[in-house]
C-alpha atoms as an extended CHARMM CRD file, in Angstrom:
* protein
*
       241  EXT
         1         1  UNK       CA             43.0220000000      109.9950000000       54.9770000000  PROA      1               0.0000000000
         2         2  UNK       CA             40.0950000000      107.6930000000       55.5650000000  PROA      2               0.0000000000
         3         3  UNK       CA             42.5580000000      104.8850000000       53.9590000000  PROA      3               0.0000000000
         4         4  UNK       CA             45.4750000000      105.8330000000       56.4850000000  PROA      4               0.0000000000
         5         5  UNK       CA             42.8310000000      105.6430000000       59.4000000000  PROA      5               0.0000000000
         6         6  UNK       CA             41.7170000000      102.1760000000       58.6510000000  PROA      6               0.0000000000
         7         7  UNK       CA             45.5290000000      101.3050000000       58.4840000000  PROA      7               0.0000000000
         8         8  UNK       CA             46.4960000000      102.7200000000       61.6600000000  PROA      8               0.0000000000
         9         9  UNK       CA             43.3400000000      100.4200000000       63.2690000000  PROA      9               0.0000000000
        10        10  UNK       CA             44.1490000000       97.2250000000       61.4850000000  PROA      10              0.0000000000
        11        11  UNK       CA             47.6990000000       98.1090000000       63.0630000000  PROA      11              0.0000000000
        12        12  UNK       CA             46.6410000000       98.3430000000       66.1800000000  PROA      12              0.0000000000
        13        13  UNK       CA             44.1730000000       95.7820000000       66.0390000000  PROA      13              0.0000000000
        14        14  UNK       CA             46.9220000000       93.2370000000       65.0670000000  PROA      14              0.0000000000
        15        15  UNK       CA             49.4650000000       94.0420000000       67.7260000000  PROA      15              0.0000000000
        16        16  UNK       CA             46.1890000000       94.0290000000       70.6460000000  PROA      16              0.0000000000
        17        17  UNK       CA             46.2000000000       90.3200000000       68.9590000000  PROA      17              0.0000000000
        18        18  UNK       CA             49.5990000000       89.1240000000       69.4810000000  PROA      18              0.0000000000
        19        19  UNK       CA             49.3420000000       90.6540000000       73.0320000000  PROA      19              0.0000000000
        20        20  UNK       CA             46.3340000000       89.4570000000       74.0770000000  PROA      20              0.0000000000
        21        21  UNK       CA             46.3390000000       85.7090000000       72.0130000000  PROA      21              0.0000000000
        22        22  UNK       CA             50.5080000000       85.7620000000       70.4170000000  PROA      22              0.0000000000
        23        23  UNK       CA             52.0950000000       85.5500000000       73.5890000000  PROA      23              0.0000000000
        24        24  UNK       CA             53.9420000000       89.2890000000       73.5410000000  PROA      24              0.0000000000
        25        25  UNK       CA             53.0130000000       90.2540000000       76.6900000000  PROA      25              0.0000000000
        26        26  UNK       CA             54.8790000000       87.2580000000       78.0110000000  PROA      26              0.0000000000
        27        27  UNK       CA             57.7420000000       88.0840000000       75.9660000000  PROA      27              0.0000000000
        28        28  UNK       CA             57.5380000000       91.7040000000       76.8970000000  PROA      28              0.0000000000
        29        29  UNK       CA             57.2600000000       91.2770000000       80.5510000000  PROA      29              0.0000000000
        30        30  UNK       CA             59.9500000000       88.6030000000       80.5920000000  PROA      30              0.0000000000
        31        31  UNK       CA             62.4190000000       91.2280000000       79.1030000000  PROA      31              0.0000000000
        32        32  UNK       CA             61.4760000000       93.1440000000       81.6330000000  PROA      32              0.0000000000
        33        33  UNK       CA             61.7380000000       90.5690000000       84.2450000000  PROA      33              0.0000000000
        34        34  UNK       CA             65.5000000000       89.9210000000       82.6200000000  PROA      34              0.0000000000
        35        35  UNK       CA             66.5430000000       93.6710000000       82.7280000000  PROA      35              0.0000000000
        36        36  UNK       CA             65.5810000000       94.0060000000       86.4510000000  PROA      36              0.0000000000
        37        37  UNK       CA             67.3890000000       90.6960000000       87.3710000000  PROA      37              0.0000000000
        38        38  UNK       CA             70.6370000000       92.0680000000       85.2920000000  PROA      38              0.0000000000
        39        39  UNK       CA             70.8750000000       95.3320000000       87.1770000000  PROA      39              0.0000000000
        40        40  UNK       CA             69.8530000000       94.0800000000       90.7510000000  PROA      40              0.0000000000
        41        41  UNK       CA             72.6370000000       91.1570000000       89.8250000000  PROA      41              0.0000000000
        42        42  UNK       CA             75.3780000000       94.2640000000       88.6330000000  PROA      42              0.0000000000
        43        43  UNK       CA             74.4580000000       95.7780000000       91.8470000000  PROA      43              0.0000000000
        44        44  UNK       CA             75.4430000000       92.5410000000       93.9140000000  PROA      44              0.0000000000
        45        45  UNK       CA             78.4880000000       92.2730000000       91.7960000000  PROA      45              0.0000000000
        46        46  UNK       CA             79.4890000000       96.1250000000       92.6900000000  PROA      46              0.0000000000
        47        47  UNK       CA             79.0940000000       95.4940000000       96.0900000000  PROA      47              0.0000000000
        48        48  UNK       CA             81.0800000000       92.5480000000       96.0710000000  PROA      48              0.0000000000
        49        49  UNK       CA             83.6800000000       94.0540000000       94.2450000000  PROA      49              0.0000000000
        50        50  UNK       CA             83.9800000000       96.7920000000       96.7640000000  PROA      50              0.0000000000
        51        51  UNK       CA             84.3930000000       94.2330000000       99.4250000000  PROA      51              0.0000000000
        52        52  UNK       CA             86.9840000000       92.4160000000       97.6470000000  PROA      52              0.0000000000
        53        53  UNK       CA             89.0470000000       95.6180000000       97.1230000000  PROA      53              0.0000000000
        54        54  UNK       CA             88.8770000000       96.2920000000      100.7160000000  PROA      54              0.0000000000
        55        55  UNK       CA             90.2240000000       92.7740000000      101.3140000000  PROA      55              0.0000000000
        56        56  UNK       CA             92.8950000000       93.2980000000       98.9470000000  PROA      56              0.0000000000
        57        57  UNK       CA             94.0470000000       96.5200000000      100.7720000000  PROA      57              0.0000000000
        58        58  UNK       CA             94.2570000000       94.8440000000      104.1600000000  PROA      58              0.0000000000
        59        59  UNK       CA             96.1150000000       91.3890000000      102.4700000000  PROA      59              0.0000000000
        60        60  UNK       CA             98.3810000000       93.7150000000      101.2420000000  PROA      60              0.0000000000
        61        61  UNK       CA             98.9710000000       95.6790000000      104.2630000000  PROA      61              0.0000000000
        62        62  UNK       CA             99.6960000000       92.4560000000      106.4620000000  PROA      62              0.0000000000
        63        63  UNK       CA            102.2870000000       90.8640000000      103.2640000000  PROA      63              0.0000000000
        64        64  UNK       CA            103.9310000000       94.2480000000      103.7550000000  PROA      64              0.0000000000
        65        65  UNK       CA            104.3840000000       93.6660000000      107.4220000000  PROA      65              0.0000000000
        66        66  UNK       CA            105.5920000000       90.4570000000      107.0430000000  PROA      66              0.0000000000
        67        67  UNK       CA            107.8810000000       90.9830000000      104.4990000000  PROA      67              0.0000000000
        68        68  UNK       CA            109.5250000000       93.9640000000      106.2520000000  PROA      68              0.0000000000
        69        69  UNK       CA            109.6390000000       91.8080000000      109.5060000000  PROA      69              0.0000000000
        70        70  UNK       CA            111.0160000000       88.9780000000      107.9850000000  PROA      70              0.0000000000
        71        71  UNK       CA            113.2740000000       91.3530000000      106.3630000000  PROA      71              0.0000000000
        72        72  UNK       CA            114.3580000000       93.0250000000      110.0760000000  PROA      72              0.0000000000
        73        73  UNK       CA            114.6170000000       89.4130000000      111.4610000000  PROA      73              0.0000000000
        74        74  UNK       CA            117.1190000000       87.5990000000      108.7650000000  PROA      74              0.0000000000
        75        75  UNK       CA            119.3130000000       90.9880000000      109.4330000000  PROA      75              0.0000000000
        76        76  UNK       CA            119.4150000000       90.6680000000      113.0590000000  PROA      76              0.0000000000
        77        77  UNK       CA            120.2320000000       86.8820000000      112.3920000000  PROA      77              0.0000000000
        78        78  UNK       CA            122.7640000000       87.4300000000      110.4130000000  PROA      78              0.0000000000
        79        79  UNK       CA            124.4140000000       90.4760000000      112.7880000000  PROA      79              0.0000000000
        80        80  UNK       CA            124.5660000000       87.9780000000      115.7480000000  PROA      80              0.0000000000
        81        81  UNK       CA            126.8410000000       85.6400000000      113.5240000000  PROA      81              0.0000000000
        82        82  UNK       CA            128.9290000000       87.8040000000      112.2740000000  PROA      82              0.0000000000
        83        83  UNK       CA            129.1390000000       90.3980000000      115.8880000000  PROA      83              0.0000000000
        84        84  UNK       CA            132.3440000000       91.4970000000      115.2660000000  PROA      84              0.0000000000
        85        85  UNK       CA            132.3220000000       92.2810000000      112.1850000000  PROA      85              0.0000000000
        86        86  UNK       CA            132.5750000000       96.0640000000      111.4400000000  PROA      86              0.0000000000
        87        87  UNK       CA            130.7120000000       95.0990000000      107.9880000000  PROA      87              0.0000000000
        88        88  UNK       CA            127.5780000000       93.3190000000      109.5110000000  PROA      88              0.0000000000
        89        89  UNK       CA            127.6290000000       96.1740000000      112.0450000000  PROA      89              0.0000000000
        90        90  UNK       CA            127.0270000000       98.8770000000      109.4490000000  PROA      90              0.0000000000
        91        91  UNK       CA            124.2500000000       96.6300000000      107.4500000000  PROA      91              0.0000000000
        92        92  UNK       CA            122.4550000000       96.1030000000      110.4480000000  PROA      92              0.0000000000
        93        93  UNK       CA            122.1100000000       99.6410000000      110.9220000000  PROA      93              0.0000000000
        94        94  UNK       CA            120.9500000000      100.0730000000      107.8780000000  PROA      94              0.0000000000
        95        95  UNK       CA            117.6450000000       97.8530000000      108.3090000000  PROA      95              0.0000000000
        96        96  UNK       CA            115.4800000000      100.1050000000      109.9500000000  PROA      96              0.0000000000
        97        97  UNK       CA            113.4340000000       99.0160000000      112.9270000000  PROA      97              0.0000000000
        98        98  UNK       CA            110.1110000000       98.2450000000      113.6210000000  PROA      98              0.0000000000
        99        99  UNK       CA            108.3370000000      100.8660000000      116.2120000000  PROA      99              0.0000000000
       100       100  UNK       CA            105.1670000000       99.1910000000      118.1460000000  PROA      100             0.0000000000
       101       101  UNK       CA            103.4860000000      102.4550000000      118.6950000000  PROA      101             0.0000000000
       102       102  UNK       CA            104.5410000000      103.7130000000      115.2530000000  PROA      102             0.0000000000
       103       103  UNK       CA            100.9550000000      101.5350000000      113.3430000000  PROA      103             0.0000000000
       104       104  UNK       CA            102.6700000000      103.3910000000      109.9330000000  PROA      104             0.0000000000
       105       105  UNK       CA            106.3500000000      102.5270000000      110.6310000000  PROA      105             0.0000000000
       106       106  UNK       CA            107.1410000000      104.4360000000      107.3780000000  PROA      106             0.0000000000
       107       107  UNK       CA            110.7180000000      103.9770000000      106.7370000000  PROA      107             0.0000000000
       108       108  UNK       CA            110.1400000000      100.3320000000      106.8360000000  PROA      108             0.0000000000
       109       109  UNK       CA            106.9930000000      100.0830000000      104.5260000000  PROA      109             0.0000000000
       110       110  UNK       CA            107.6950000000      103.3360000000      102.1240000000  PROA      110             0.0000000000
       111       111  UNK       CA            103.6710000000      103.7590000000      101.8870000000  PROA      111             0.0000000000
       112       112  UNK       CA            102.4430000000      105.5000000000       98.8690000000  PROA      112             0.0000000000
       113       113  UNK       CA            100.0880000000      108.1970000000       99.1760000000  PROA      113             0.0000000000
       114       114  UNK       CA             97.2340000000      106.2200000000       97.5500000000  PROA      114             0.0000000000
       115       115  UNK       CA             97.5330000000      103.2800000000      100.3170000000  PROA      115             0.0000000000
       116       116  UNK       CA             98.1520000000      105.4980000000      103.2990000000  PROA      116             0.0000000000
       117       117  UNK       CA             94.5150000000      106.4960000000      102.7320000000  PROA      117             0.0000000000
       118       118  UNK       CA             92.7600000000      103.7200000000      101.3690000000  PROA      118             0.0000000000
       119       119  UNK       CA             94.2420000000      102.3560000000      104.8410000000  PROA      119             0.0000000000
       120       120  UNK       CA             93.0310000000      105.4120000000      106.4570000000  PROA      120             0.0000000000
       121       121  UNK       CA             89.8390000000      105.2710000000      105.5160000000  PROA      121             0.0000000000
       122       122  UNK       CA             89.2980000000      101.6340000000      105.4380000000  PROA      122             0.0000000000
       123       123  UNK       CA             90.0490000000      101.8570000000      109.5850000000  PROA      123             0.0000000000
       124       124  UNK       CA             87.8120000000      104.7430000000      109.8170000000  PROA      124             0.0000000000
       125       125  UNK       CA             84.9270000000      103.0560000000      108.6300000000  PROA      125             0.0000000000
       126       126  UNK       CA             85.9770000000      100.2260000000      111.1710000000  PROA      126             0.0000000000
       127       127  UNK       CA             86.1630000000      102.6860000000      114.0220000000  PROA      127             0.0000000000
       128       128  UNK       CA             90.2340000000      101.8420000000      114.6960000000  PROA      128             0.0000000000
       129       129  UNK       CA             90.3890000000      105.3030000000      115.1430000000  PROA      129             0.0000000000
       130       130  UNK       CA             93.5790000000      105.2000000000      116.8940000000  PROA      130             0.0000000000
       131       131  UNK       CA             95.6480000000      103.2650000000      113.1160000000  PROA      131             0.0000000000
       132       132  UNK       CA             93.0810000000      105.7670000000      111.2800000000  PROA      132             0.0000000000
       133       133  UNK       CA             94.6410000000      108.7850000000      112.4870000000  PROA      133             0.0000000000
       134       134  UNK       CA             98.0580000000      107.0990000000      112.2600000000  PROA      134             0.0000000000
       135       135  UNK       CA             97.5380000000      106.6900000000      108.4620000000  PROA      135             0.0000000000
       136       136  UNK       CA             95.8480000000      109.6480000000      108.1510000000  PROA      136             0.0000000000
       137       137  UNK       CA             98.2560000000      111.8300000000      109.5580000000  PROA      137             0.0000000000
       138       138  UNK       CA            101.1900000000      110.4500000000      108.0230000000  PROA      138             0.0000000000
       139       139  UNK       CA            100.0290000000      111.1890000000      104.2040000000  PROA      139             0.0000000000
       140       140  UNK       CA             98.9280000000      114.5690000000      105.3640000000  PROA      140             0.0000000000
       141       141  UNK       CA            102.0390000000      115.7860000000      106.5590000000  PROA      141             0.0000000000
       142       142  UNK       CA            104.5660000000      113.8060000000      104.0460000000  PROA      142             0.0000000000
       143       143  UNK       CA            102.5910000000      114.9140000000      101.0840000000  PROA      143             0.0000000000
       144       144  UNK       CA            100.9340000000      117.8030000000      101.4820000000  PROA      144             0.0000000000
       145       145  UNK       CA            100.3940000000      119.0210000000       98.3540000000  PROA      145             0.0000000000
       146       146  UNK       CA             99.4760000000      115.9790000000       97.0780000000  PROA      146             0.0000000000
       147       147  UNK       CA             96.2330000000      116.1600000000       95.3680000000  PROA      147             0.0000000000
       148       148  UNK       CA             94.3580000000      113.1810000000       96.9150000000  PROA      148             0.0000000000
       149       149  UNK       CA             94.7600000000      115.5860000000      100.0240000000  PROA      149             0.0000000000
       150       150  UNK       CA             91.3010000000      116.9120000000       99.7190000000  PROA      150             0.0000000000
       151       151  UNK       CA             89.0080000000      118.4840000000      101.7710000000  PROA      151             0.0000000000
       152       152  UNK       CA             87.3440000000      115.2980000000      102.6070000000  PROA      152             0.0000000000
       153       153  UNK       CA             90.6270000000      113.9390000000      103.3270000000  PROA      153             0.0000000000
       154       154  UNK       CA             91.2920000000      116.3900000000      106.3310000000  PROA      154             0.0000000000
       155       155  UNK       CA             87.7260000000      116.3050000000      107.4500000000  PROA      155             0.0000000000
       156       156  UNK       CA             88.0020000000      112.2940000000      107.7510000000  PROA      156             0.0000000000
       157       157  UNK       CA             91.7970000000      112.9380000000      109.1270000000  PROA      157             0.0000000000
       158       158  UNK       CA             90.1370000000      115.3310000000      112.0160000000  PROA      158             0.0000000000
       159       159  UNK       CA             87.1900000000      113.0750000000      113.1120000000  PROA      159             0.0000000000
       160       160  UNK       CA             89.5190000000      110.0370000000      113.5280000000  PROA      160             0.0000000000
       161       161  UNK       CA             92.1060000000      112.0010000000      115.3050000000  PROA      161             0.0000000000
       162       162  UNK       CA             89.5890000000      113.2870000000      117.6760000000  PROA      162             0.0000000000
       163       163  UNK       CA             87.5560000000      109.7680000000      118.0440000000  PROA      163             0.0000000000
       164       164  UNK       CA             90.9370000000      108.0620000000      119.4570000000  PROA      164             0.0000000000
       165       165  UNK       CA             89.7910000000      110.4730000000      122.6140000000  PROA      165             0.0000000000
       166       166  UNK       CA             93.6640000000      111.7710000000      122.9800000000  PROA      166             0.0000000000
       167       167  UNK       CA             95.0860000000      113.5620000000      119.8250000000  PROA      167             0.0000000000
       168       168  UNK       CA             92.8880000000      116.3350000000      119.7290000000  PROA      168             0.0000000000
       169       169  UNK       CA             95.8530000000      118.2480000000      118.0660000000  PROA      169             0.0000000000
       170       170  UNK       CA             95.6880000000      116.4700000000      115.3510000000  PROA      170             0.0000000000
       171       171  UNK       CA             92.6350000000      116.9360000000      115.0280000000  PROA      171             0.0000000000
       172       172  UNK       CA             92.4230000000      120.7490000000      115.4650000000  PROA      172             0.0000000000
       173       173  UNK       CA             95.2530000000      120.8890000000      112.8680000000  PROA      173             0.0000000000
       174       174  UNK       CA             93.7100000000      118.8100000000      110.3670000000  PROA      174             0.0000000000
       175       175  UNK       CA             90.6880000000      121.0450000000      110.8920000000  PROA      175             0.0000000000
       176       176  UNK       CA             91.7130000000      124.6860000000      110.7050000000  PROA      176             0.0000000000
       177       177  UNK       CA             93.2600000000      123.4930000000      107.6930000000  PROA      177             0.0000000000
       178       178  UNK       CA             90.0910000000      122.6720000000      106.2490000000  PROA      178             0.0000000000
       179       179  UNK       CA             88.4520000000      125.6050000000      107.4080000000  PROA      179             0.0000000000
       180       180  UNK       CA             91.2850000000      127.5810000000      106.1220000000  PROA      180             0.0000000000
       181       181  UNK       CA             91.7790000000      126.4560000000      102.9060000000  PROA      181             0.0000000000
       182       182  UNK       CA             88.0800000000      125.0850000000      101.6660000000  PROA      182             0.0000000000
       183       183  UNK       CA             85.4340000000      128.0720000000      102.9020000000  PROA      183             0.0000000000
       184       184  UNK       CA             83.0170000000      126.6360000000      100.5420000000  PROA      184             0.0000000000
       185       185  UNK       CA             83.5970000000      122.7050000000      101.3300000000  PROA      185             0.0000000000
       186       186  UNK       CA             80.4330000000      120.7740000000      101.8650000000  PROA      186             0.0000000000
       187       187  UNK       CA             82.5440000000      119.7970000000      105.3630000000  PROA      187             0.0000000000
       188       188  UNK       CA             82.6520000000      123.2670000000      106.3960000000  PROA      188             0.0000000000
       189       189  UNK       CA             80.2250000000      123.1940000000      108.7570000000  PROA      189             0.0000000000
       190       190  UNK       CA             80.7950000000      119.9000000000      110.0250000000  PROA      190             0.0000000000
       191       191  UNK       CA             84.7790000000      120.3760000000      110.7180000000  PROA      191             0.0000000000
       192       192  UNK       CA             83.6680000000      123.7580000000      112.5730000000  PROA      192             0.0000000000
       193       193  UNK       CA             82.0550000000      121.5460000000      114.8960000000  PROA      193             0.0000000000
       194       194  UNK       CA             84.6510000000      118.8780000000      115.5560000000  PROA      194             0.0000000000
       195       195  UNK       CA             86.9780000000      121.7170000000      115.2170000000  PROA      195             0.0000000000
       196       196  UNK       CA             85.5210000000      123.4800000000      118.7850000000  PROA      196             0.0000000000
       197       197  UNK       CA             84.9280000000      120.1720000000      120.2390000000  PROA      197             0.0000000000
       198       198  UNK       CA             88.6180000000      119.4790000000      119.7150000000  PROA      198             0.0000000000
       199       199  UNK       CA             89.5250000000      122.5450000000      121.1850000000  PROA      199             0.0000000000
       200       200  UNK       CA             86.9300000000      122.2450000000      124.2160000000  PROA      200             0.0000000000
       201       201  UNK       CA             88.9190000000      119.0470000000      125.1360000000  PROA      201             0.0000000000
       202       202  UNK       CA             92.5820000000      120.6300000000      125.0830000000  PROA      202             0.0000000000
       203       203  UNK       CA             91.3890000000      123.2080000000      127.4400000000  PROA      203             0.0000000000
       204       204  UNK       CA             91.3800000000      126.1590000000      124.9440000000  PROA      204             0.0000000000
       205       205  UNK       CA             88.3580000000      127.6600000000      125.9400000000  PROA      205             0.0000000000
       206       206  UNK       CA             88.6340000000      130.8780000000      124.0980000000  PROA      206             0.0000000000
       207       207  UNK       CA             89.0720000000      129.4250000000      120.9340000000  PROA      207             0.0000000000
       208       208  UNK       CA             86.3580000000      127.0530000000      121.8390000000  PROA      208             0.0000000000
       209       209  UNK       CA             84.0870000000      129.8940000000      122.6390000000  PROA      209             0.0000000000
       210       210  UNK       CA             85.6370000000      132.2970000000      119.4760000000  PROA      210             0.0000000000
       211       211  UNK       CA             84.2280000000      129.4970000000      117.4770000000  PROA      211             0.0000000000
       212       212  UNK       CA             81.1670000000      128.4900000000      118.6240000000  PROA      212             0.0000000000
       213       213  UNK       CA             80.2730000000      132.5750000000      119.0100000000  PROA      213             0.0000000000
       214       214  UNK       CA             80.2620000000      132.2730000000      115.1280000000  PROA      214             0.0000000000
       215       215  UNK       CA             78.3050000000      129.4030000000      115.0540000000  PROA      215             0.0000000000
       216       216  UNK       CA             75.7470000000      130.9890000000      117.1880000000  PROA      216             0.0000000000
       217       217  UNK       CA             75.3470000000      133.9230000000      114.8070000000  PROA      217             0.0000000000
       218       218  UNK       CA             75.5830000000      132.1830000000      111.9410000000  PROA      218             0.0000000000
       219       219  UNK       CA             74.2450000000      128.6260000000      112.1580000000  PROA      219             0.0000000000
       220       220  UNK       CA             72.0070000000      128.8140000000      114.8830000000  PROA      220             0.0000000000
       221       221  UNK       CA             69.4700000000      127.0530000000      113.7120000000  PROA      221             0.0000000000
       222       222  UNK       CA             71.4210000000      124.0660000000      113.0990000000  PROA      222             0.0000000000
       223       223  UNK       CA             72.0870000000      120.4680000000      114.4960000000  PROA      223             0.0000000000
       224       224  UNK       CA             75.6650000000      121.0610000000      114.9030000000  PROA      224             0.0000000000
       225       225  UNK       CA             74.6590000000      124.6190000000      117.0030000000  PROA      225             0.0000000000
       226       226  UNK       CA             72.5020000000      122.2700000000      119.2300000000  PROA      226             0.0000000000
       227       227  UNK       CA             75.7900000000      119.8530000000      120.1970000000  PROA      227             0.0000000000
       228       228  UNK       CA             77.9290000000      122.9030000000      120.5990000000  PROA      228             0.0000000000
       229       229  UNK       CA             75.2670000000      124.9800000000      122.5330000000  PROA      229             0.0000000000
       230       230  UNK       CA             75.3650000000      122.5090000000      125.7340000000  PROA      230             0.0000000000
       231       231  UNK       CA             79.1370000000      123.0450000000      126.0550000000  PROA      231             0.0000000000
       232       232  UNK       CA             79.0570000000      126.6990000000      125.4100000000  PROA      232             0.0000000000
       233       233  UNK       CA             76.3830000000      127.3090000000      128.3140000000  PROA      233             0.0000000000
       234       234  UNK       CA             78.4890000000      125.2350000000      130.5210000000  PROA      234             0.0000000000
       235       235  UNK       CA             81.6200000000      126.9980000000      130.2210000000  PROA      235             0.0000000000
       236       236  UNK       CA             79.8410000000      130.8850000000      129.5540000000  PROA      236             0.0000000000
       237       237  UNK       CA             78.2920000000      129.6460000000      133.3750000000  PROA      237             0.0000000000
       238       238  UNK       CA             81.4100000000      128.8380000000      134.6880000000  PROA      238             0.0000000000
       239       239  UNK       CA             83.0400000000      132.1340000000      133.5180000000  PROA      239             0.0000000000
       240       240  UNK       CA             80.3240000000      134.1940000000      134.8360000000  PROA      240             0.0000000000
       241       241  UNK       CA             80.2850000000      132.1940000000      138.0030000000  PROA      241             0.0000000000
């Protein structure tokens, strides 16, 4: 025992050497120093690479556009050479044609579910609220049952509808559906609230008041109760008065 003990100090005792006269402690710390300068230099790198993907998205989305433009513009070409002919007539038809207020324009671009909402969200986060809900509301109701159509999904697919301050019916679909189908959804709460303010701004004031009459009695003591509460005494005075 006694022999063990003086091993364990002339153990110690060595290593307090190279630490204190050997130099370990530098070596030590500059491991240290390394590690932290490899994962703050992987966290650049991820953050980078998120930006890059974005930009990938949109180059995509604009060689897309142009292709299917250039596309539509070599068939109108070659329609006015060939006028009369029945055949030219019937491929022109064929291309179809680009809509200005249309920001999808489908048929031309044949989107895939995974790019209508990287798009989607991508012009969310930008606050183009108006090509959001475009995008949005396109992979919602051509794939419905797709099964990136998540809860998140329709909560994102509300808020931008209702942000472009004119297609609150969007939004109010997109909405119940979430309310609907996801009673447990960490958006629950939140598309309840955009949900009433949606319908608050299409003039349905008894749904509007139906829902925030549940909020009051059940989330009362919320943030989202103390947005909705300014509306609802506003239009409960109004009623009375």
């Amino acid at each position: 025992m006694k022999i063990f003990l003086l091993l364990c100090v002339l153990c110690s005792g060595y290593v307090y050497a190279l630490w204190k006269y050997g130099g370990l402690d530098q070596s030590v710390l500059a491991k240290w120093n390394a590690q932290f300068e490899y994962e703050k230099k992987s966290l650049e790198l991820a953050r980078d690479n998120r930006k890059l993907m974005a930009q990938v998205s949109d180059l995509k989305y604009q060689l897309s556009e142009l292709q299917a433009k250039n596309k539509f513009i070599s068939a109108q070409m070659e329609n006015s050479k060939t006028e009369k002919s029945a055949v030219a007539e019937r491929s022109i038809a064929s291309v179809p044609k680009i809509k200005t207020d249309d920001l999808v324009n489908f048929e031309v671009y044949k989107w895939t579910p995974d790019k209508l909402l990287a798009i989607g969200e991508k012009e969310l986060h930008h606050k183009n609220y108006e090509k959001s809900a475009q995008f949005y509301n396109e992979l919602i109701d051509r794939f419905p049952k797709h099964k990136i159509v998540s809860d998140r999904v329709l909560f994102g697919a509300g808020v931008a509808a209702y942000e472009t301050g004119k297609r609150y019916d969007w939004s109010e679909k997109h909405l119940e559906k979430l309310v609907k189908n996801y009673p447990k959804s960490e958006f629950y709460r939140g598309a309840k609230l955009w949900l009433a303010l949606a319908q608050y701004n299409q003039g349905n004031q008894e749904k509007f008041l139906a829902t925030v009459e549940e909020f009051r009695l059940k989330y009362r003591n919320t943030e989202e109760w103390k947005i909705l509460s300014r509306y609802y005494e506003d239009i409960s005075y109004k009623i009375k008065k």
